[in-house]
N, C-alpha and C positions, 0 to 999 in steps of 0.2 A: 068429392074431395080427391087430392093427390096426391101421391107421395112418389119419391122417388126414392129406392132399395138397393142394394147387392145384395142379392141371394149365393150363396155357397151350396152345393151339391150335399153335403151334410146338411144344410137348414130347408130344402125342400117338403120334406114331410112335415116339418112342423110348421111352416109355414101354410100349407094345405090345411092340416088340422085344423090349424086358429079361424080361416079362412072360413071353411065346414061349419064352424060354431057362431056365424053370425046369418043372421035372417035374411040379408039384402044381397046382390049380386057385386061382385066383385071380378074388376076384370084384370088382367098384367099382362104389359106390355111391353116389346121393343122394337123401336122402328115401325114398321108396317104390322110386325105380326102380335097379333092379339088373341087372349087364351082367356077362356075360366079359370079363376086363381083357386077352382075347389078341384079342378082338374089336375092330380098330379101327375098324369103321361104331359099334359098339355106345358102344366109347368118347367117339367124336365126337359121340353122340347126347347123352350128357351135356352138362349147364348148367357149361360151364369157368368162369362166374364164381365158384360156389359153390367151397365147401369138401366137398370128394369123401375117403369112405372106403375103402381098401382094406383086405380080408379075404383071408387063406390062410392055412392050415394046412402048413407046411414052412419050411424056412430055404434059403436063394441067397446069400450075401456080395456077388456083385454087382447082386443085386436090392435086398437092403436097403442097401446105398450109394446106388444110384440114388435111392431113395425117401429116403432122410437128407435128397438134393437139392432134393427136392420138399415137404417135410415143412412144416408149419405150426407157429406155437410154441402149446403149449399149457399 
């Protein structure tokens, strides 16, 4: 699956967190550079202005609620 985010420098830990709490790997992205989304150095290394993609293969109900919250309209 994928979604595309803004994250705000306030929502990175929890972001991380929800991340943490699901079994399957989860990556985020922008442009060329790609991180572990359970990684929060890695996360923080991203451009939080941009418009950030996440990728994983599996389902969380409360991971994809979180992300609903973060979601950009497309």
């Amino acid at each position: 699956m994928q979604r595309k985010i803004k994250l705000s420098v306030d929502e990175v830990e929890n972001f991380v967190k929800a991340a943490c709490n699901c079994k399957f790997d989860i990556d985020i992205s922008y442009n060329r550079y790609v991180v572990d989304a359970k990684s929060i150095l890695g996360v923080y290394g991203l451009d939080m202005t941009k418009v950030l993609t996440v990728n994983y293969d599996g389902y969380d109900a409360e991971f994809e609620n979180f992300l609903k919250q973060l979601a950009i309209a497309s």
